[in-house]
Structures are given as C-alpha cells and as structure tokens.
C-alpha positions in Angstrom: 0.0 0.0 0.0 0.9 3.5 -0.1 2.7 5.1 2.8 0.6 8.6 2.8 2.4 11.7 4.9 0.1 12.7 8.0 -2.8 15.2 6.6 -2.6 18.9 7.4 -4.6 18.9 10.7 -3.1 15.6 12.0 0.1 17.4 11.1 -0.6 20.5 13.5 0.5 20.8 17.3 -2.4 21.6 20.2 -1.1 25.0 19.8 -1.5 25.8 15.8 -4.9 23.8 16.2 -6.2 26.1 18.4 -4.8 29.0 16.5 -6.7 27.7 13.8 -10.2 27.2 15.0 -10.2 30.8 16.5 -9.7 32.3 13.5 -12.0 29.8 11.7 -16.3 29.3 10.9 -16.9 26.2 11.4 -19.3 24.2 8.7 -21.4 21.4 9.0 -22.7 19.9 5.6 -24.6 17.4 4.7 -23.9 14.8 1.9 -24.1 15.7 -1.8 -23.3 19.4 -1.2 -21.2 21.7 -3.3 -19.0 24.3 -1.2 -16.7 25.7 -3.6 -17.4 26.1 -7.6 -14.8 25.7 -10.4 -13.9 29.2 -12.0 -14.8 31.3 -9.0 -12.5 33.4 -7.3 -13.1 32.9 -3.7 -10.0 33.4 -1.2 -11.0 31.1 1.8 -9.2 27.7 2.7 -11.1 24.7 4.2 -9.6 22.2 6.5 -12.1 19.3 6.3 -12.2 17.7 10.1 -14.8 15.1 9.1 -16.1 13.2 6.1 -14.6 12.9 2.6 -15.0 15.2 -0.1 -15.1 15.1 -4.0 -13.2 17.5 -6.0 -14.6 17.2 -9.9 -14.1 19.5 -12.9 -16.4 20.2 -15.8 -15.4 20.5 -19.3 -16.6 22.8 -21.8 -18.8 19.8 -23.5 -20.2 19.2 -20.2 -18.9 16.3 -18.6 -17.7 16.3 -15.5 -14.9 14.1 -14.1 -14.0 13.2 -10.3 -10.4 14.0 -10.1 -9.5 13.3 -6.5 -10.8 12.4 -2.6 -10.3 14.1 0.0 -10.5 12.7 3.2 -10.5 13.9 7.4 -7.6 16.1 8.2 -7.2 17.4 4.4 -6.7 21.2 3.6 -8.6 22.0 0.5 -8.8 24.7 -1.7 -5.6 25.8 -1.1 -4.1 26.4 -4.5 -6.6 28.8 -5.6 -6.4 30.3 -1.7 -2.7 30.7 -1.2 -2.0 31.8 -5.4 -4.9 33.8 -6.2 -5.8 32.1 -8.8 -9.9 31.0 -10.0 -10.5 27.8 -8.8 -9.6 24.7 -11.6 -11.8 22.7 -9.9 -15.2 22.1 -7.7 -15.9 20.6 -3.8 -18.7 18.3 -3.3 -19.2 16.6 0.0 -19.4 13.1 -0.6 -20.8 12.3 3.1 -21.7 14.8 5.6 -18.7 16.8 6.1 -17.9 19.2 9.2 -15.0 21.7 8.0 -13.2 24.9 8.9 -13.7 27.7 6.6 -10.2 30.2 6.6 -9.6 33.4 4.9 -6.8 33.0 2.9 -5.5 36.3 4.4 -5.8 34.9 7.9 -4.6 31.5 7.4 -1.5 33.3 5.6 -0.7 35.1 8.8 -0.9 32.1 10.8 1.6 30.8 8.5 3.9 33.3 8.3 3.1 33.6 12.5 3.5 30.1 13.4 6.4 27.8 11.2 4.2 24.3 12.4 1.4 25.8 10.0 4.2 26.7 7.5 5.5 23.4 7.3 1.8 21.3 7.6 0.8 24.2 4.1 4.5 22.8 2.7 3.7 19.1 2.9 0.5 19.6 1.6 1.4 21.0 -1.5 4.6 19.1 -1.8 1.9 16.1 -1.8 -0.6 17.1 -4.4 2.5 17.6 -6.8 4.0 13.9 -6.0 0.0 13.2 -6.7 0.1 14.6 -9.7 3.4 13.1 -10.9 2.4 9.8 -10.1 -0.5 10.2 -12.2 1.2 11.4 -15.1 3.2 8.1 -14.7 0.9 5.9 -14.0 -1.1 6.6 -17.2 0.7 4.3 -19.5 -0.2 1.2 -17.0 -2.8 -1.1 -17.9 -6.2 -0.1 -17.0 -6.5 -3.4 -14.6 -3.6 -2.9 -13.1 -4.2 0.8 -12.3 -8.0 0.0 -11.2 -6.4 -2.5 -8.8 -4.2 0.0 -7.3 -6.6 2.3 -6.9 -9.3 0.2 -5.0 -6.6 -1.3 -2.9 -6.1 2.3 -2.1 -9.7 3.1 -1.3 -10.1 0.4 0.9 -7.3 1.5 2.9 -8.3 5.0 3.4 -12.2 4.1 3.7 -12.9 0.3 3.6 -14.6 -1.5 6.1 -15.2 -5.0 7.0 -18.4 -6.7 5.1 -20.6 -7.6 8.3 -21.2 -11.0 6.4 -17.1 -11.7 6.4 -16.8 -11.6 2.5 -14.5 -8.6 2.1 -13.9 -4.9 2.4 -16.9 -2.6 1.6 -15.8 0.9 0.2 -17.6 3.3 2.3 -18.3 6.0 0.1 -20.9 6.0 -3.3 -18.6 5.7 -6.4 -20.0 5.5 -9.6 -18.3 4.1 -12.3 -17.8 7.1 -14.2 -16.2 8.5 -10.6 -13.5 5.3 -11.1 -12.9 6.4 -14.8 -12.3 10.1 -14.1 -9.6 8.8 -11.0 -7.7 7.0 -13.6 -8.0 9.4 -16.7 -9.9 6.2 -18.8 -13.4 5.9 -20.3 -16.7 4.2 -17.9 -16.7 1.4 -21.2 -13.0 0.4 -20.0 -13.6 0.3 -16.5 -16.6 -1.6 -16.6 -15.7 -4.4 -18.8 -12.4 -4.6 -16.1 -15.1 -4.7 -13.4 -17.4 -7.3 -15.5 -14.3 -9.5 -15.9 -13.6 -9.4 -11.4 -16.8 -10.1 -10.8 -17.0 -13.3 -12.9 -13.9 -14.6 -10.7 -15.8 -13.6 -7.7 -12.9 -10.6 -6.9 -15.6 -7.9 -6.5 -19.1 -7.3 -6.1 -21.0 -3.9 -7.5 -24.1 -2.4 -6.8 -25.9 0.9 -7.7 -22.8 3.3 -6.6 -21.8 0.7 -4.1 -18.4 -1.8 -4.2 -17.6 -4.9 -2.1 -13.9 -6.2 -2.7 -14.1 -9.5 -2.1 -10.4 -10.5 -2.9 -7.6 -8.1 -1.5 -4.8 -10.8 -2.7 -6.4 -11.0 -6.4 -6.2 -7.4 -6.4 -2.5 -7.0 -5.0 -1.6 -9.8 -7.8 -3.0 -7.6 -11.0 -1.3 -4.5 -9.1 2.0 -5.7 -8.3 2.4 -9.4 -10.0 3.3 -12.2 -8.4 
C-alpha cells in the first residue's frame, strides 16, 4: 500500500490547532453538497475535520470528471487560496462533512506567525504535486492494473469490513464514471475490467456501491506475483 504523509490537521501541534479554530467558521454539511465552484475566485481555505469530499471538474462539453478524494484532516482549496488564482476545480461533499472555513488572508498570517502551519501548508502541497506526478506516470499502466491500485487504495483509506465476512466494503458512493475520471480512462474500459472481477468472484458492484471481495487478487493484477 501507499505510505501517505500525515494530513494537514493531524500534522498540526495543540497550539496551531487552536490558533486555527479561532480564527475559523466552522461548517457542517450534509452529503451531496457543493461548497466551492470551479472558476470562482473565492480566497478562503477549508480544513475538512470530518467526512470525505469530491473534487470534480467540468469541461466545456459538459462532462464532469471526479479528479481526486479528499479525506478527514485534508486542507482544501488551497491552491486557488494561497496563489490567487480561480478555482480549476469544484468541492462536493461526498458524506456529511464538518469543515473549517479560513480566509486565505488569515490562514497566511498564521503561517507566516507560526512555522508548524508553515511546514503542515509545505507538505500539503509538496503532496498534491507527488500526486500529480504519479498520475502522469501511471497513465501508461494497464487499466486493470491501475483499477487494482486504486481500489486497494480506497479500501485503505475508507474500507470497512463486510458484516457478512466476505470482504472490504468501500464506504463511500462511487460511480463508475467517478473510477474512470480517477484513472483518466473511459466508464466502457472500467466496466468491462469490473465485469471481468466479478465473474472470478474478486468484487461485487451495486448501484454506486463496491464490495472487494479478494484483496490478494487485487494485489496480484497491481503488483504481479
């Protein structure tokens, strides 16, 4: 599995916490709810405490593509925030979500203030770029392979024993066009990949829902052996 750096709140101390939440509104959202919209210009941060997020893009024809998840301790937003830039992309909470919502001008004191926030704002980004590398990378993989990597990943992060003892149930709704825009492929490739695990009884699929039945299978079309 992937070794992931501590998130940006699990990376504060007590002290830049509380620093943090005083000069923070705290959210609470529910499920299914946008928060910040590609190409608007808004200069606030959010450290998401709670839940897991979605952040998709549109394109000009329409279609909209889940790029990444963001789960508890993730900062967010924080390209558009620190750089001034419009925002490349959109928030949707994919459970209920309870978040901190920063000023970008106030979270950049902090920072400058206090070097733990500094260095949490460093990793962060330092992160989303190795992300973003290894997805370049990655793109000339197989799609089974890449799909394997990927769930194996999803069921670290937010899999949860199957009360029946048959697996690992990813806890959040994932379409299969949400799969397809994670790994830059179309829905028609990923679901003749998933069509193909669930005849050997490696996965089971539902309406937005995924049981993976087979961690070693999975490993195996990731890594070989």
């Amino acid at each position: 599995m992937t070794i992931r750096p501590a998130p940006f709140w699990e990376a504060l101390d007590p002290g830049d916490r509380a620093a943090l939440l005083r000069a923070a509104t705290r959210m609470s959202l529910p499920a299914d709810r946008q928060f910040l919209t590609q190409g608007e210009d808004s200069d606030h941060l959010v450290v998401l405490l709670h839940g897991w997020v979605k952040v998709v893009a549109q394109s000009h024809a329409g279609y909209r593509a889940l790029l990444a998840l963001r789960g508890p301790g993730e900062l967010l937003g924080e390209q558009a925030a620190v750089e001034r830039r419009r925002r490349s992309a959109s928030l949707l909470t994919a459970t209920t979500a309870d978040l901190l919502n920063l000023p970008a001008t106030r979270f950049q004191v902090l920072a400058r203030a206090r070097p733990g926030v500094a260095a949490a704002l460093e990793q962060t980004l330092s992160q989303r770029l190795r992300e973003a590398d290894l997805q370049r990378a990655g793109i000339t993989e197989p799609v089974p392979a890449r799909l394997a990597v990927l769930l194996l990943d999803l069921v670290e992060r937010c899999g949860h024993p199957d009360p029946d003892g048959t697996g690992h149930r990813i806890g959040l709704a994932l379409s299969q066009d949400d799969l397809a825009g994670l790994l830059l492929t179309s829905r028609r490739t990923v679901s003749r990949v998933l069509e193909q695990w669930r005849a050997r009884g490696w996965v089971m699929t539902g309406r937005q829902a995924l049981l993976v039945r087979s961690v070693d299978q999975l490993k195996r079309q990731a890594f070989g052996g």
